[in-house]
PDB file of N, CA, C and O in Angstrom:
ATOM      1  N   UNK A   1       0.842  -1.182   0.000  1.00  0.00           N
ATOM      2  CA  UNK A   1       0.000   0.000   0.000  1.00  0.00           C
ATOM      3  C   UNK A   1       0.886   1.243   0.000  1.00  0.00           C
ATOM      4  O   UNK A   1       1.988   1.286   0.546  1.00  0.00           O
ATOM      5  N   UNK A   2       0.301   2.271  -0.671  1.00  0.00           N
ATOM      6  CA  UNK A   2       0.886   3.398  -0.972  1.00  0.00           C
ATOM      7  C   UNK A   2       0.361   4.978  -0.191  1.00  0.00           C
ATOM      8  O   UNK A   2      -0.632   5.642  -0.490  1.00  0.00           O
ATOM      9  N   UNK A   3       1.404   5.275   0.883  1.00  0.00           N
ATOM     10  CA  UNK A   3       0.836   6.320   1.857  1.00  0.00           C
ATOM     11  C   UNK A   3       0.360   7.825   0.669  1.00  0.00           C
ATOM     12  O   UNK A   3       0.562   7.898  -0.543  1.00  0.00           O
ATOM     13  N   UNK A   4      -0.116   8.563   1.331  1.00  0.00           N
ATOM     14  CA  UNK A   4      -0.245   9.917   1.222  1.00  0.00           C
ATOM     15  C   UNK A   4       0.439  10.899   1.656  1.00  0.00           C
ATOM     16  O   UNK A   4       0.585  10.628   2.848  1.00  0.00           O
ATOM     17  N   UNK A   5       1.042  12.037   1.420  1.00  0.00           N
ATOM     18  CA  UNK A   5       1.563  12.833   2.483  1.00  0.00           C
ATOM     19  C   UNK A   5       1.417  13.924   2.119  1.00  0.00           C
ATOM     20  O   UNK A   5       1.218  14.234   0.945  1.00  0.00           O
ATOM     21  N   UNK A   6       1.507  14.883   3.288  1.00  0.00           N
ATOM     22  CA  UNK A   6       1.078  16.072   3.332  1.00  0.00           C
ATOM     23  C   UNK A   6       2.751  17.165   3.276  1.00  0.00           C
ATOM     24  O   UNK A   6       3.758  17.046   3.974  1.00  0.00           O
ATOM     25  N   UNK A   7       2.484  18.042   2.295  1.00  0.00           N
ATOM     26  CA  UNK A   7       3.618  19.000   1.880  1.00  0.00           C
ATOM     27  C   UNK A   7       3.092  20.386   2.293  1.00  0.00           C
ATOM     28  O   UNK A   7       2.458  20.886   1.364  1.00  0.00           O
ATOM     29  N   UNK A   8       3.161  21.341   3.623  1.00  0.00           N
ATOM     30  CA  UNK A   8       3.230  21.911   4.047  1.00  0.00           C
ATOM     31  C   UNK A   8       3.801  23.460   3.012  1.00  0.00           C
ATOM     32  O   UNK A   8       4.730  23.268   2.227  1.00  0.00           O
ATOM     33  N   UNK A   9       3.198  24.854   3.101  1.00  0.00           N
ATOM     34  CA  UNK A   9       4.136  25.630   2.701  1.00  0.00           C
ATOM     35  C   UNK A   9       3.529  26.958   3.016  1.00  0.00           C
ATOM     36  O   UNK A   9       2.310  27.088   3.126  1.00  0.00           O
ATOM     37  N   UNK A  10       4.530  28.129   3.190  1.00  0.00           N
ATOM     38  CA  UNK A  10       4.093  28.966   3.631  1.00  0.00           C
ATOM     39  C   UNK A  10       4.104  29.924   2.260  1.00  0.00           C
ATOM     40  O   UNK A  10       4.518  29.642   1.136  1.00  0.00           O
ATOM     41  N   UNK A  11       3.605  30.946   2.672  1.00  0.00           N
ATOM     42  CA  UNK A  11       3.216  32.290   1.298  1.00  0.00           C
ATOM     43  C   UNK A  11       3.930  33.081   1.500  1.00  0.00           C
ATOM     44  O   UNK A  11       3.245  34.061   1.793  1.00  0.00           O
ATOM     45  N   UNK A  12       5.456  33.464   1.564  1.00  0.00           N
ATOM     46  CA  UNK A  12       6.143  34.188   1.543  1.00  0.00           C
ATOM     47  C   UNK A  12       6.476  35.377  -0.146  1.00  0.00           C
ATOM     48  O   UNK A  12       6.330  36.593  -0.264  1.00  0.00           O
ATOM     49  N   UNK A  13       6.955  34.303  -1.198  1.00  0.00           N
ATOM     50  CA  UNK A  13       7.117  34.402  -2.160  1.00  0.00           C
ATOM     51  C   UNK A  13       5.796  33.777  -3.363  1.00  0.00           C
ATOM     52  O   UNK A  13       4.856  33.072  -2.994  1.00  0.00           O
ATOM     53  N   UNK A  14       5.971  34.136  -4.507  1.00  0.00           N
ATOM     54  CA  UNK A  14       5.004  34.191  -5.652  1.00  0.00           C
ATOM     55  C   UNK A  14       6.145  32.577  -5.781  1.00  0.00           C
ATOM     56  O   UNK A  14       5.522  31.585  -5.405  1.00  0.00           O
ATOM     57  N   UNK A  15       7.326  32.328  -6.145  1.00  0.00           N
ATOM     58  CA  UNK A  15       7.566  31.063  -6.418  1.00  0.00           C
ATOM     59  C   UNK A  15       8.439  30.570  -5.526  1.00  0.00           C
ATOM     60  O   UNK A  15       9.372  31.244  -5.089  1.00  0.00           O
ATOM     61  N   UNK A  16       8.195  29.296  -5.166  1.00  0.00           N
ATOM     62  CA  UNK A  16       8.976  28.802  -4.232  1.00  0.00           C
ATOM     63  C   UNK A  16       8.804  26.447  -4.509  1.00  0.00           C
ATOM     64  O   UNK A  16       7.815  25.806  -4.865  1.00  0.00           O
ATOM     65  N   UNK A  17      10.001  26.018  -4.193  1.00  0.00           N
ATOM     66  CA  UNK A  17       9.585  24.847  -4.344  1.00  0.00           C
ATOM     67  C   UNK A  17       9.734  23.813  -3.050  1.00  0.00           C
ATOM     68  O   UNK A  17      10.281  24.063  -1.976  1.00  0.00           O
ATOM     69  N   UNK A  18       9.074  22.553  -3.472  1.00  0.00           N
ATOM     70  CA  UNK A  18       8.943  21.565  -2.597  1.00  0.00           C
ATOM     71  C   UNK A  18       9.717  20.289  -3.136  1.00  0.00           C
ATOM     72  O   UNK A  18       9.733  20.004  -4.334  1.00  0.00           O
ATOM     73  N   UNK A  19      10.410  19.484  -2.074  1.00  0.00           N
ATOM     74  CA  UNK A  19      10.968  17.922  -2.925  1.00  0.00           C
ATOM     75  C   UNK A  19       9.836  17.207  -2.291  1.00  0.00           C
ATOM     76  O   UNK A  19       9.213  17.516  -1.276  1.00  0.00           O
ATOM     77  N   UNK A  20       9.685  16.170  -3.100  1.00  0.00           N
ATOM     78  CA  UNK A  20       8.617  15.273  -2.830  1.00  0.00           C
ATOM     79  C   UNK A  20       9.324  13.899  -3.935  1.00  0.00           C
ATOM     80  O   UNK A  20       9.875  14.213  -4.990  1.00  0.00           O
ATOM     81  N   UNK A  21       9.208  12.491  -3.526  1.00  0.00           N
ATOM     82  CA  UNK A  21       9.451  11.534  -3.707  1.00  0.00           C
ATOM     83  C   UNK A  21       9.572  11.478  -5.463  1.00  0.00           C
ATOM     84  O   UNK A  21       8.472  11.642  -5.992  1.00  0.00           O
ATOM     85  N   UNK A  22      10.459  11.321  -6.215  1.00  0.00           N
ATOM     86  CA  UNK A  22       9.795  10.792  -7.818  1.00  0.00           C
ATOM     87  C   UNK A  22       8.476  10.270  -7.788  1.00  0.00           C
ATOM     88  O   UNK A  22       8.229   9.421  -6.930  1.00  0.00           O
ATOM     89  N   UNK A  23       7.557  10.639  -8.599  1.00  0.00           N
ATOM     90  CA  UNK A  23       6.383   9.849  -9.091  1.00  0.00           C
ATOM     91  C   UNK A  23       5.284  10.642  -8.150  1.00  0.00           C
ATOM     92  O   UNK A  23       4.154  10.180  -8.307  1.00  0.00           O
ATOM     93  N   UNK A  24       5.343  11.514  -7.395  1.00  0.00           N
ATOM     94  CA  UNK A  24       4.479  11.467  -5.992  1.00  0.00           C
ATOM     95  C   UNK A  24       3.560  12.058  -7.091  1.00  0.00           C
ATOM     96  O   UNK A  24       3.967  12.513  -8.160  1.00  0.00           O
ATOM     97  N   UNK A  25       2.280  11.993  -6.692  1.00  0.00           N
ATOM     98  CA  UNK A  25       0.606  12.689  -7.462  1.00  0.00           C
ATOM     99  C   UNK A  25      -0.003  13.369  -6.645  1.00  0.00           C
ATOM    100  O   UNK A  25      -0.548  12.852  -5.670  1.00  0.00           O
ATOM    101  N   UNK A  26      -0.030  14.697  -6.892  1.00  0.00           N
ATOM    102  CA  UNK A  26      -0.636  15.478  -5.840  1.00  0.00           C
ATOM    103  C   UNK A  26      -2.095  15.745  -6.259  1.00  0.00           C
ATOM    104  O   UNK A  26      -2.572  15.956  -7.374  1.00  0.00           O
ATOM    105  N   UNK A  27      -2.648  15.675  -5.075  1.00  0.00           N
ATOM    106  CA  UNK A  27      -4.247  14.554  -5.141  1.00  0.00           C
ATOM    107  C   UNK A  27      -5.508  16.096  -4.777  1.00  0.00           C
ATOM    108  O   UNK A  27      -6.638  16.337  -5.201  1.00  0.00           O
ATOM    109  N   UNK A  28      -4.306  17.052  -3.525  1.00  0.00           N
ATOM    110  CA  UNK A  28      -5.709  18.164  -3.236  1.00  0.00           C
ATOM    111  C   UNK A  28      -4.587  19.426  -2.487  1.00  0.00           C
ATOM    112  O   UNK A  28      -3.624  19.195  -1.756  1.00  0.00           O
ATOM    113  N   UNK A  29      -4.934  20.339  -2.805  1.00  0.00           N
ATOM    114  CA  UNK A  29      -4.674  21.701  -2.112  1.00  0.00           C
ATOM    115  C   UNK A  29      -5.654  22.339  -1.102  1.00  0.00           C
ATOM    116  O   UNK A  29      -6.711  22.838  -1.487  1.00  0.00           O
ATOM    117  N   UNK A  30      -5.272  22.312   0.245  1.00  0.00           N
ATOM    118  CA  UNK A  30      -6.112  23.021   1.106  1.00  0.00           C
ATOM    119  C   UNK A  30      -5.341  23.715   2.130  1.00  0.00           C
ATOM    120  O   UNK A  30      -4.112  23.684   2.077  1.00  0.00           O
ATOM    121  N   UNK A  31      -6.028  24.413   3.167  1.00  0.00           N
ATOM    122  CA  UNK A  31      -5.302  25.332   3.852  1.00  0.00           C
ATOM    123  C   UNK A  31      -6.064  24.605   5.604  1.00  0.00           C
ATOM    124  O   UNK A  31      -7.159  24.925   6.065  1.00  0.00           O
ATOM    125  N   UNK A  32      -5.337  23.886   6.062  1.00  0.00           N
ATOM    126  CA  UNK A  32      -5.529  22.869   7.455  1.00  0.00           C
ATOM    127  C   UNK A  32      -5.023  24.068   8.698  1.00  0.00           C
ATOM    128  O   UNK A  32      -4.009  24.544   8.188  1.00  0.00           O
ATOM    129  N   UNK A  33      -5.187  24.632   9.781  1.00  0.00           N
ATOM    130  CA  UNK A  33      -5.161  25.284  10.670  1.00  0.00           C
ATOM    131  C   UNK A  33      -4.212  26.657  10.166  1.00  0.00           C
ATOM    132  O   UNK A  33      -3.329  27.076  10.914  1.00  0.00           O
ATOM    133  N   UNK A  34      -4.434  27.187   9.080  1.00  0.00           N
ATOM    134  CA  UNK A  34      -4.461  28.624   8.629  1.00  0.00           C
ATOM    135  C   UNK A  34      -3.254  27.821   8.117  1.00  0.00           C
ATOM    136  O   UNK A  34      -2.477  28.218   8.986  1.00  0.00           O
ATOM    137  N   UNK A  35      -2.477  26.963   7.342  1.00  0.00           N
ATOM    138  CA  UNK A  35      -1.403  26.768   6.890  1.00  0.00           C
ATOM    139  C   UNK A  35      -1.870  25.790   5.307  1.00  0.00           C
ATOM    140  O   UNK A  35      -2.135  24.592   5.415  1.00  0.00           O
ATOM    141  N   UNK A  36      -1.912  26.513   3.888  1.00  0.00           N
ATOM    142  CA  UNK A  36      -1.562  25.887   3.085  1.00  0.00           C
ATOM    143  C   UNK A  36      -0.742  24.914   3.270  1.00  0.00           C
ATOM    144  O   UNK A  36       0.248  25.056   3.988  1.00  0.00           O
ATOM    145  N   UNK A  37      -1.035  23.744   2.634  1.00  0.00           N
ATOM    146  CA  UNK A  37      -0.676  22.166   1.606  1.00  0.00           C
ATOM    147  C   UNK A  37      -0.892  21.467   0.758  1.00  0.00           C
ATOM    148  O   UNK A  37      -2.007  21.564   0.245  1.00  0.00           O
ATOM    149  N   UNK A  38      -0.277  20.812   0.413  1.00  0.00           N
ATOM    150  CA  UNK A  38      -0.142  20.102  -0.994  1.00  0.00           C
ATOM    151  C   UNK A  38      -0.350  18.224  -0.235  1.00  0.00           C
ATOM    152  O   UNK A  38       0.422  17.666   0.545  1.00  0.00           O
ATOM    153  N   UNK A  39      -1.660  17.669  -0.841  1.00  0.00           N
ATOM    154  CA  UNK A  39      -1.451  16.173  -0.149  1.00  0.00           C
ATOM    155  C   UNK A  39      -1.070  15.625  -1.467  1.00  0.00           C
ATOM    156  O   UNK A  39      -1.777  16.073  -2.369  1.00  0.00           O
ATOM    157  N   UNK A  40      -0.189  14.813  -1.836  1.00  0.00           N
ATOM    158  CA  UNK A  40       0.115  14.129  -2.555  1.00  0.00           C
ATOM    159  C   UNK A  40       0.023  12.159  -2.151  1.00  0.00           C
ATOM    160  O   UNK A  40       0.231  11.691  -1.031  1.00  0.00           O
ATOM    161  N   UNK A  41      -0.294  11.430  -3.264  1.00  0.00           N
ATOM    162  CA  UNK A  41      -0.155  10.366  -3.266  1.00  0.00           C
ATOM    163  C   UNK A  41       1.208  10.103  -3.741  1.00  0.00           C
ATOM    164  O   UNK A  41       1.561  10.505  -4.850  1.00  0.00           O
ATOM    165  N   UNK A  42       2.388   9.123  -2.575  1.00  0.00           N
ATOM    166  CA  UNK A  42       3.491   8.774  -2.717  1.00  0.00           C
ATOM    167  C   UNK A  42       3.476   7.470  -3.053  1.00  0.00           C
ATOM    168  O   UNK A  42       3.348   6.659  -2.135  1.00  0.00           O
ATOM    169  N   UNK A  43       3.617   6.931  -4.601  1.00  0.00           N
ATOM    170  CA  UNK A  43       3.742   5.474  -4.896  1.00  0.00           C
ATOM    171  C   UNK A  43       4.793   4.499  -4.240  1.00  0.00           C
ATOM    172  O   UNK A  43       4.641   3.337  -3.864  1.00  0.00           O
ATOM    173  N   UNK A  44       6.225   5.552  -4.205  1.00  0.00           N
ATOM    174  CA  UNK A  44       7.167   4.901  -3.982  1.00  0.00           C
ATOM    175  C   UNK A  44       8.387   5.400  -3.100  1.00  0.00           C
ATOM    176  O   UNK A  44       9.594   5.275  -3.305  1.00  0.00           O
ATOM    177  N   UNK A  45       7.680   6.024  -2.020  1.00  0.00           N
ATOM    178  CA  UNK A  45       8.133   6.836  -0.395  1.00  0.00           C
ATOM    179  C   UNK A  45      10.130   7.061  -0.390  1.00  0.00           C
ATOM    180  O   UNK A  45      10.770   8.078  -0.126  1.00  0.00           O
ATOM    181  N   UNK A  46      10.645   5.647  -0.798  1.00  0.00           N
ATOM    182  CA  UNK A  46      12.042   5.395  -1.006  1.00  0.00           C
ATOM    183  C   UNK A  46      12.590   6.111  -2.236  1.00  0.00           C
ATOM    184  O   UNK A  46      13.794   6.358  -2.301  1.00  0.00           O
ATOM    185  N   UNK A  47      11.630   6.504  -3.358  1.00  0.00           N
ATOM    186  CA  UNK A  47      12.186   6.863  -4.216  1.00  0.00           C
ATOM    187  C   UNK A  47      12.916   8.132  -4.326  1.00  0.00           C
ATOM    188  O   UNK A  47      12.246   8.909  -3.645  1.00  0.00           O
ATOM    189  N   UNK A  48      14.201   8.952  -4.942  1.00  0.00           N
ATOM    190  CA  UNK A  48      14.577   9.710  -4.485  1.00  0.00           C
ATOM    191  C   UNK A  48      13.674  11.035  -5.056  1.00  0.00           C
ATOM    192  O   UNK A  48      12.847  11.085  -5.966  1.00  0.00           O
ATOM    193  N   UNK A  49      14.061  11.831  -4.360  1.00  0.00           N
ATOM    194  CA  UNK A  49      12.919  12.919  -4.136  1.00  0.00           C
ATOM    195  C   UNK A  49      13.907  14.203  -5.423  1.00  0.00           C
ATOM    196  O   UNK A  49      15.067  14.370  -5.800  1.00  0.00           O
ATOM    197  N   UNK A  50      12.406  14.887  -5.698  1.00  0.00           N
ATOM    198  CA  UNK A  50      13.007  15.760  -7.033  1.00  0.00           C
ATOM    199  C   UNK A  50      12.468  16.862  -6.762  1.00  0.00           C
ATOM    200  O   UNK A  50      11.513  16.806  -5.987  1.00  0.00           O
ATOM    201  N   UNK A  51      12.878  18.209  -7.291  1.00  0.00           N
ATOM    202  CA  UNK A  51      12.327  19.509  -6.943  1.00  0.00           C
ATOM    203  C   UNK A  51      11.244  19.765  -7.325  1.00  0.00           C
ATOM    204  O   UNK A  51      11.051  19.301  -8.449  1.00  0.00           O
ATOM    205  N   UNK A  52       9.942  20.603  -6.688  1.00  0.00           N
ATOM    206  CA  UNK A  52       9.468  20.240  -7.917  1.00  0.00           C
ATOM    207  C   UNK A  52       8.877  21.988  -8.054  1.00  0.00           C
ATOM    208  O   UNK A  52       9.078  22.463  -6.936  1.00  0.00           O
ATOM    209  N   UNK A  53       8.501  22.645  -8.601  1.00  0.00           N
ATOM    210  CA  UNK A  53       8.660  24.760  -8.438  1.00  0.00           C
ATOM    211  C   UNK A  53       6.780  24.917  -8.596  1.00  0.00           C
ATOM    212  O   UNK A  53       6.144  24.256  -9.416  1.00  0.00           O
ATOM    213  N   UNK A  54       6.192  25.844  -7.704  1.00  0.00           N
ATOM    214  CA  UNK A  54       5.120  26.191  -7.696  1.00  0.00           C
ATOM    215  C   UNK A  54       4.781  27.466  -7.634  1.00  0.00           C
ATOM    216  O   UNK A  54       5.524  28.001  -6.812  1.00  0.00           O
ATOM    217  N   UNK A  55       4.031  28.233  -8.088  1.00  0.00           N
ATOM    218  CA  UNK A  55       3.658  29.871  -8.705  1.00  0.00           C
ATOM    219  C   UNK A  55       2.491  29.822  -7.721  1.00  0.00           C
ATOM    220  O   UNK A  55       1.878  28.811  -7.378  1.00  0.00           O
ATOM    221  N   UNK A  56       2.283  31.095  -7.318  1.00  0.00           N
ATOM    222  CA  UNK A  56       1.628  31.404  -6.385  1.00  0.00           C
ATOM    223  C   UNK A  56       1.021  32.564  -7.377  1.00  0.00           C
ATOM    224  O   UNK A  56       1.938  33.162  -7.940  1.00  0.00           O
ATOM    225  N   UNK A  57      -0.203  33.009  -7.716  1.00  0.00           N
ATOM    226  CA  UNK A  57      -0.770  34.253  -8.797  1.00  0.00           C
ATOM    227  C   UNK A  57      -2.011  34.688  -7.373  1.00  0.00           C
ATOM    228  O   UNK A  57      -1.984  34.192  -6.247  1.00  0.00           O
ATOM    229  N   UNK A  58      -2.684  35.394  -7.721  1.00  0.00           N
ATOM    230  CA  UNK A  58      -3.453  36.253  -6.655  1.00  0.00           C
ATOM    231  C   UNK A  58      -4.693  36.607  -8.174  1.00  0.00           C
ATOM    232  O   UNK A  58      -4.346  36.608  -9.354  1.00  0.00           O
ATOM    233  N   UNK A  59      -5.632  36.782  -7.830  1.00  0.00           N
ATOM    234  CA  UNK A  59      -7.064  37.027  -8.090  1.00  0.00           C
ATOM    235  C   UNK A  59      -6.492  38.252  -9.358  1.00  0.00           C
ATOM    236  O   UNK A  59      -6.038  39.313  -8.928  1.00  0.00           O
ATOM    237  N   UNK A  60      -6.552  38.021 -10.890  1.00  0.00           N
ATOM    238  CA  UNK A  60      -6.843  39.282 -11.316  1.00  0.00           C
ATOM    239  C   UNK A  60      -5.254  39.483 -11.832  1.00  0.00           C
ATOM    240  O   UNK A  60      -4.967  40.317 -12.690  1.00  0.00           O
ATOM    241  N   UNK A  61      -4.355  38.688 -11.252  1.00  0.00           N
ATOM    242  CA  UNK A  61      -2.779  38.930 -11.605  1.00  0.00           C
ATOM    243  C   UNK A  61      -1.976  37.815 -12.900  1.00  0.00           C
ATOM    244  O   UNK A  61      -2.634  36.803 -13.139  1.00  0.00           O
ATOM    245  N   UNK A  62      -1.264  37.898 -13.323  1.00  0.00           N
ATOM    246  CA  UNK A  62      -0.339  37.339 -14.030  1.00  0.00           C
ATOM    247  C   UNK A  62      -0.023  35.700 -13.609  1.00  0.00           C
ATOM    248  O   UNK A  62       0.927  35.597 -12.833  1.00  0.00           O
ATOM    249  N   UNK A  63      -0.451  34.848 -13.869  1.00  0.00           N
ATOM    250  CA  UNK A  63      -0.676  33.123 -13.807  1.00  0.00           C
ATOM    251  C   UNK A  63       0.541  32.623 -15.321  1.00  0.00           C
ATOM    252  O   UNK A  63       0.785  33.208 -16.376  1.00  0.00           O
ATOM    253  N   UNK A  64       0.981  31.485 -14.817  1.00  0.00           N
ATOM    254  CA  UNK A  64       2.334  31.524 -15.579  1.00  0.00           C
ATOM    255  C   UNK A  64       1.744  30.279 -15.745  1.00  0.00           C
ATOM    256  O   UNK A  64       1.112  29.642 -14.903  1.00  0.00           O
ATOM    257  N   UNK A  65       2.130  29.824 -17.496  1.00  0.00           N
ATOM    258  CA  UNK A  65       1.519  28.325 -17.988  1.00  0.00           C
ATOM    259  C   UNK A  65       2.061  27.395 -16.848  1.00  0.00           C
ATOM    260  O   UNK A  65       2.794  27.689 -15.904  1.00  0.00           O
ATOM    261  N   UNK A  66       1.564  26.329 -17.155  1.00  0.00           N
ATOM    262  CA  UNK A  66       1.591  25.268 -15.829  1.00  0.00           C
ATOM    263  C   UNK A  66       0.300  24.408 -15.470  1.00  0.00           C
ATOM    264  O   UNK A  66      -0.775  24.711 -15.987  1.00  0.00           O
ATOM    265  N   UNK A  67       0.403  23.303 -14.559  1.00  0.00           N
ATOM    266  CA  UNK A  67      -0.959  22.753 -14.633  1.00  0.00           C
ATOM    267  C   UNK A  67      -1.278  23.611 -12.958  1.00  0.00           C
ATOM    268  O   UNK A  67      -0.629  23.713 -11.917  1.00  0.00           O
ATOM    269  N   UNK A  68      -2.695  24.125 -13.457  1.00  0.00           N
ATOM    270  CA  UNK A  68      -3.046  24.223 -11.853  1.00  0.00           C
ATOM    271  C   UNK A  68      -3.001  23.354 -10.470  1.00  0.00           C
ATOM    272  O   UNK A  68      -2.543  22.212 -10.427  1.00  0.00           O
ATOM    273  N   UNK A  69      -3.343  23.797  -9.754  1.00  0.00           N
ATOM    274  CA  UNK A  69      -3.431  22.945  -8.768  1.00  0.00           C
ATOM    275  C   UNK A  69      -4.820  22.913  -7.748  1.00  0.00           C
ATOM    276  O   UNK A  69      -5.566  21.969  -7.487  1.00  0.00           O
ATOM    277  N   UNK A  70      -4.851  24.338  -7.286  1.00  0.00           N
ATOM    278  CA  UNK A  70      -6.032  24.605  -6.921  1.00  0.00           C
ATOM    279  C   UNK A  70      -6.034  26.313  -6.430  1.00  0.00           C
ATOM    280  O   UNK A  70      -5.133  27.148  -6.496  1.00  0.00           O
ATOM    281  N   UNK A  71      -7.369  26.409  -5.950  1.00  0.00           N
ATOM    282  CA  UNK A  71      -7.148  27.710  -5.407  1.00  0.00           C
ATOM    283  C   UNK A  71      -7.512  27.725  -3.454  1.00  0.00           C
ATOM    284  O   UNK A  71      -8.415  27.157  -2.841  1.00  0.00           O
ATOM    285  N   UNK A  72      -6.763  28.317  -3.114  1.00  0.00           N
ATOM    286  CA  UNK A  72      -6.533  28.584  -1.545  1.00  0.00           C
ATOM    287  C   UNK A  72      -6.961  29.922  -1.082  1.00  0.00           C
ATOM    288  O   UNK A  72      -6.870  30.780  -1.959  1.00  0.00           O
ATOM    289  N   UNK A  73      -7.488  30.404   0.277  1.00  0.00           N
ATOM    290  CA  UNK A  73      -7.649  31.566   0.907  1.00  0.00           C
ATOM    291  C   UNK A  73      -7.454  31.061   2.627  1.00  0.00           C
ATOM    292  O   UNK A  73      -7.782  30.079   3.294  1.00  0.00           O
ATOM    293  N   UNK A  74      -6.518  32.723   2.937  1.00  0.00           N
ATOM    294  CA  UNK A  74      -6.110  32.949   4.661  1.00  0.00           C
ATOM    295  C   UNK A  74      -6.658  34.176   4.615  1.00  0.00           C
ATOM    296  O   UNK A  74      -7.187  34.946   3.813  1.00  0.00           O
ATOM    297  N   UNK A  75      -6.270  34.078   6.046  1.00  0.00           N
ATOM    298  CA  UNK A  75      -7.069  35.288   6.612  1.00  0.00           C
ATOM    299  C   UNK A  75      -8.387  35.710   6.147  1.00  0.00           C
ATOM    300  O   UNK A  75      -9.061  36.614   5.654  1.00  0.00           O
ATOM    301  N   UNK A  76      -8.350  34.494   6.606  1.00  0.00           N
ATOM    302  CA  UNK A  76     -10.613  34.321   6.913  1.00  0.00           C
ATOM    303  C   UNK A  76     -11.121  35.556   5.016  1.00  0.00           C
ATOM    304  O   UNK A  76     -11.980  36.437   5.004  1.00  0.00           O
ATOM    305  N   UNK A  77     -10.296  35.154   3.847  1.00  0.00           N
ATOM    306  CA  UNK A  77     -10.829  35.259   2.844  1.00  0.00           C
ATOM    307  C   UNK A  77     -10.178  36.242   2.028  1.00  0.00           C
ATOM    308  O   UNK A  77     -10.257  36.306   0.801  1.00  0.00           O
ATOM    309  N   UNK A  78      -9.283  37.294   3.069  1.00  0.00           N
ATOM    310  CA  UNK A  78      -8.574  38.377   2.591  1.00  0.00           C
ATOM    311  C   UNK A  78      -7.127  37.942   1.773  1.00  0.00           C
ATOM    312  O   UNK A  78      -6.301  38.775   1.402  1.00  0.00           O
ATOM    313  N   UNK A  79      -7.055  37.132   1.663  1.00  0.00           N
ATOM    314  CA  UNK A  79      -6.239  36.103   0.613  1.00  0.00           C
ATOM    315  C   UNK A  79      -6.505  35.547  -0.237  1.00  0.00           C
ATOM    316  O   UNK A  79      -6.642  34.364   0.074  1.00  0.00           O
ATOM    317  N   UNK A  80      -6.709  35.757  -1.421  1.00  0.00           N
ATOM    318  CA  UNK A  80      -6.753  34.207  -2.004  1.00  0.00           C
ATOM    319  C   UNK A  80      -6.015  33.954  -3.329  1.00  0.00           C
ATOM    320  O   UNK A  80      -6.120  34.646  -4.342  1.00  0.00           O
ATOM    321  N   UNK A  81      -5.315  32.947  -3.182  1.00  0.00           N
ATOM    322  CA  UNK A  81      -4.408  31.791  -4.076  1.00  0.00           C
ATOM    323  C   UNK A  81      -4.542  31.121  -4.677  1.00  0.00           C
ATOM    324  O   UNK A  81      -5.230  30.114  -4.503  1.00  0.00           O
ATOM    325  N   UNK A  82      -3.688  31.543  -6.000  1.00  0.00           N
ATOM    326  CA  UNK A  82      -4.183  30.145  -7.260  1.00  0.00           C
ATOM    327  C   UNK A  82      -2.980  29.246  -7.438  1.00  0.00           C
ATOM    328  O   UNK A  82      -2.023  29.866  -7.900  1.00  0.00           O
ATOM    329  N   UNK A  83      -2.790  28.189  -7.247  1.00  0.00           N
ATOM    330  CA  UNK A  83      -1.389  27.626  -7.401  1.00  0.00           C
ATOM    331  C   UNK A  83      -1.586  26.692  -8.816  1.00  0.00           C
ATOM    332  O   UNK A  83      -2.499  25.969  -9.215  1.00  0.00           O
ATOM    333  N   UNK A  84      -0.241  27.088  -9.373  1.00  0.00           N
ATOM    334  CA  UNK A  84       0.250  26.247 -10.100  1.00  0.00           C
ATOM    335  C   UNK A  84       1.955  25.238 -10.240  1.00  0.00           C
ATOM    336  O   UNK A  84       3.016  25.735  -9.860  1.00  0.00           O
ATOM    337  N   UNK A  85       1.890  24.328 -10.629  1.00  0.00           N
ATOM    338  CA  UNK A  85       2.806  23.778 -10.614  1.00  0.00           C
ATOM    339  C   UNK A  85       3.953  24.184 -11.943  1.00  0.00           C
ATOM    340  O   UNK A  85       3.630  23.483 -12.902  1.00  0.00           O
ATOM    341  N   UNK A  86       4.846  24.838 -12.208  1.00  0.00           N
ATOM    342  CA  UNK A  86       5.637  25.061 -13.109  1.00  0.00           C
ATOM    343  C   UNK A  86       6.460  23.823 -13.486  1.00  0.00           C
ATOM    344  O   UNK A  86       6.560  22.758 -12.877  1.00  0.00           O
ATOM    345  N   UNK A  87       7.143  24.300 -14.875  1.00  0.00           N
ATOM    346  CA  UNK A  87       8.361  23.300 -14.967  1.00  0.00           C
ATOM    347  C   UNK A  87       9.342  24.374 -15.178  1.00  0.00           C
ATOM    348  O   UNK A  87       8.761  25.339 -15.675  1.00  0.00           O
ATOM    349  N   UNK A  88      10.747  24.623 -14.981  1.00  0.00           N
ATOM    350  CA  UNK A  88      12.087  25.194 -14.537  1.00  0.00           C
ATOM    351  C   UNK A  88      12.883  25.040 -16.236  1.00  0.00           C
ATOM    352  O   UNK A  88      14.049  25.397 -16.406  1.00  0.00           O
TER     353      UNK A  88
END
């Protein structure tokens, strides 16, 4: 059986990246006790882990090709986030 895991990240910057296992499938974007994440399905937990770069765009702003991911809001709405996954 193949775990899930949760990739944590904060909103500092418009791009910033995460390593996560080769192969991992990221399954949902939500924001769990005021902290954006990324849950991904990890096929193969041992496998070595690769960079992987995500765009952060805001309502109305400049979104860079890429597959989406989802959209997020903090501060009870006065935020809100469209993520996409880039390639480098």
């Amino acid at each position: 059986m193949s775990p899930v895991w949760k990739f944590p990240f904060e909103v500092k910057d418009h791009v910033f990246a995460i390593e996560m296992p080769e192969g991992a499938e990221i399954l949902s974007l939500q924001v769990q006790r005021d902290v954006p994440a990324i849950w991904a399905f990890i096929p193969k937990p041992r496998a070595p882990k690769i960079e992987r770069s995500f765009w952060i765009c805001v309502t109305g702003g400049s979104c860079p090709p890429g597959k989406y991911i989802g959209t997020f809001q903090l501060a009870g709405g006065q935020f809100v986030g469209h993520l996409f996954e880039v390639t480098r």
